[in-house]
Every structure is written in C-alpha cells, then in structure tokens.
N, C-alpha and C positions, 0 to 999 in steps of 0.2 A: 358744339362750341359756339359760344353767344359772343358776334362780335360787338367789340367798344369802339365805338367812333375816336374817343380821345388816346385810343393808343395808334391810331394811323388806319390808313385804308386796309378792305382786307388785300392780304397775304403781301401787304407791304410792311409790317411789323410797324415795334414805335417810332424809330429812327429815320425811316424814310417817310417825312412830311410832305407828299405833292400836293399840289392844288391843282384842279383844271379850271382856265379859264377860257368859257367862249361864253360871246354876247348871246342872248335868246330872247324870242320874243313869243308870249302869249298873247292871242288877239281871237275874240267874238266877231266875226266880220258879218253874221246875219246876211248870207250869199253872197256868193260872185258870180252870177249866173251871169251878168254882163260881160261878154269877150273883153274889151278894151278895158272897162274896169279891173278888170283880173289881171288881163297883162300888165297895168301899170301899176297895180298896189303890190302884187310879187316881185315885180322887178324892183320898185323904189325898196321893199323891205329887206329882199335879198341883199339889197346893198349895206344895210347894214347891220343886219343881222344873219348869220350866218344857220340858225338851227331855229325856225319856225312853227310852233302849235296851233291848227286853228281851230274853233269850234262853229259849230253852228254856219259848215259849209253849205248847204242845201244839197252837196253831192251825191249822186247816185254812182255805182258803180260805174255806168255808162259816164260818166263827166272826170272819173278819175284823171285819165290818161289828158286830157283839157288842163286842168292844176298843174298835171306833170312837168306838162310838155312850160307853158307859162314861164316854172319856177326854172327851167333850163339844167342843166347838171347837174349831177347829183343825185338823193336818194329822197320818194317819198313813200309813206305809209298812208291806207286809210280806214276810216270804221264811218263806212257812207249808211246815209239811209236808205232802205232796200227800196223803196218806192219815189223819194225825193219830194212825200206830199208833206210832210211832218218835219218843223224848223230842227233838222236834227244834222248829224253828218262830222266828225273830225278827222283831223289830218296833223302829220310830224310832217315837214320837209327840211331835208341836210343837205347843202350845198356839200361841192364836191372840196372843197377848201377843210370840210372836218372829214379826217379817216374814219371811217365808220365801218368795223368789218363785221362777219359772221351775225348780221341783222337778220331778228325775225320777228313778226307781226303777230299779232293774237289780236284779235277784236270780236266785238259784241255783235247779235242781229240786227240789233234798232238805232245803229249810230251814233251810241254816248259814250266807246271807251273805245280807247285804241290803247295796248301795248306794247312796247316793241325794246328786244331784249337784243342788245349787241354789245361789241367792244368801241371804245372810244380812243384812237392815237395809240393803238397796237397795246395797248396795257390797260384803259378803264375797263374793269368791266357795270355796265350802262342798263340803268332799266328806266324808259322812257316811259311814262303817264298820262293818257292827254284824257280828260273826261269831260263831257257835257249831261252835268246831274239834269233829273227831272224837277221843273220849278213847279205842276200842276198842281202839287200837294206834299204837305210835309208826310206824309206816312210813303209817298213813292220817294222821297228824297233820301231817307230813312233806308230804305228799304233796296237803295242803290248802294248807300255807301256801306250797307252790313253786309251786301254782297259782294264788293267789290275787293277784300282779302284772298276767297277762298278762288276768286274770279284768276286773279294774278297769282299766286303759288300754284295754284292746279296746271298753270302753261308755264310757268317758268317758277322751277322746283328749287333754285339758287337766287331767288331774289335777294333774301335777307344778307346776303352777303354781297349787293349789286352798289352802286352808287344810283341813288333815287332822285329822277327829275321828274316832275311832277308839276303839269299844267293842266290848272282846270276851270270852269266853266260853276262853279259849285252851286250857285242857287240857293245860297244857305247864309242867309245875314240875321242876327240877334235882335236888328230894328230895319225893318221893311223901311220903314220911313225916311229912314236916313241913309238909304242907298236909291235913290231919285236923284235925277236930275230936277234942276230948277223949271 
C-alpha cells in the first residue's frame, strides 16, 4: 500500500488534516570544541529553537556527553567521527519541551549520517535525517547519496510511511560559484 501525501498523514486517513509545527534549526557550525563557545551558541539556540541539527561537529564519541550535558534537557543523538581528525561529526538535539517517545539512532562509521526513528507528540510517527555529504569529489558525493536509501530502510523497515525531516549538509550546488561568499 503506497501512501498519498494528499489524502492525509498515514493511518490518519483524508479527513484528519494535522499539521505539526515546531521551529528547527539546521546549522554547519564547523566545531565547538571551544567550552564557553559551546555553552553560549547552545543555550542562545535552544532558546529558540526547540529541535536542532548540526553538522560538522568535530565530535568524537568521547565529546558527546560535552554537547549533552551544554544543550541541558532533553534528548541528543550522534554520528561523531571515530577519531575527531577529519571535519566530520553530526548531531539531532530535542529539547524536553518536544514529546519525543520510542527514539532510536542508526548512524554511520565516518560521521556523515545520523537517523533517528521515533514518535513525535504521542502520534507523529518521525524519521529524522541529518547528513554531512562528502564535498572531496563528486563521484564520493554520488556515491553517498546512492547509498543513502538502502542505508535508512535497512534500519528502519517503516520509513515510507514516517513523516520525513530532513537536515543536511549536502555539498552539492549546480554553480560552485555562486555558492561563495564575497
């Protein structure tokens, strides 16, 4: 059974039209390895944004609990990079203000994908996407996102029927040129 977006969410039929809304923020922040740094660009964001993606943490396992503890209440996920040498590493954080139940993680070895499959306010059900494509070359950029299907349905076997957010990092512009700054 292939679902239609335009007859309503699943297993809420045509007639029940929800909407969710909660503010999110996508952000590159190219490390936080600075303590006071960290604490003040978490706290200032948390404030107003309640559901967080970051890319291009520099986090190792060992720093996770560091971000954690920062973001204060709540739930974080992460897909750090295993050594911390290579500008890699993402993260979800969900302040405790969004119900986020039955949360689970899937991520990659190298630090470019995190998934995380839950329910959202006791009824969404939520497939979160946070990726950091490879910019070194278009055949590895290619060669991310051809894997990145079989990557998410292999750990969660009910995606297609998930509501999909999706935050990413993509490395993938039609004019190089016109994604510079001045």
């Amino acid at each position: 059974d292939r679902w239609d977006s335009t007859r309503g969410y699943p297993g809420e039929g045509p007639s029940a039209r929800k909407f969710l809304e909660v503010s999110c923020l996508f952000q590159n922040v190219r490390g936080l390895a600075d303590d006071a740094k960290r604490r003040a660009y978490l706290r200032h964001t948390r404030s107003q944004y309640p559901i967080v993606a970051l890319a291009e943490t520099n986090c190792t396992p060992a720093c996770e609990g560091a971000f954690a503890r920062d973001w204060g209440t709540g739930q974080t996920f992460w897909s750090s990079s295993p050594d911390g040498t290579h500008c890699r590493g993402v993260g979800l954080l969900v302040a405790d203000s969004v119900l986020l139940t039955d949360a689970r993680a899937h991520h990659d070895a190298e630090g470019r994908l995190l998934v995380v499959e839950a329910t959202c306010f006791r009824e969404h059900k939520v497939l979160f996407i946070v990726s950091y494509a490879p910019a070194d070359s278009d055949a590895e950029n290619r060669a991310f996102f051809a894997a990145l299907p079989a990557f998410v349905t292999s750990r969660v076997p009910d995606a297609a029927r998930r509501h999909v957010v999706w935050f990413g990092d993509h490395n993938n512009v039609p004019n190089p040129s016109l994604d510079q700054l001045p």
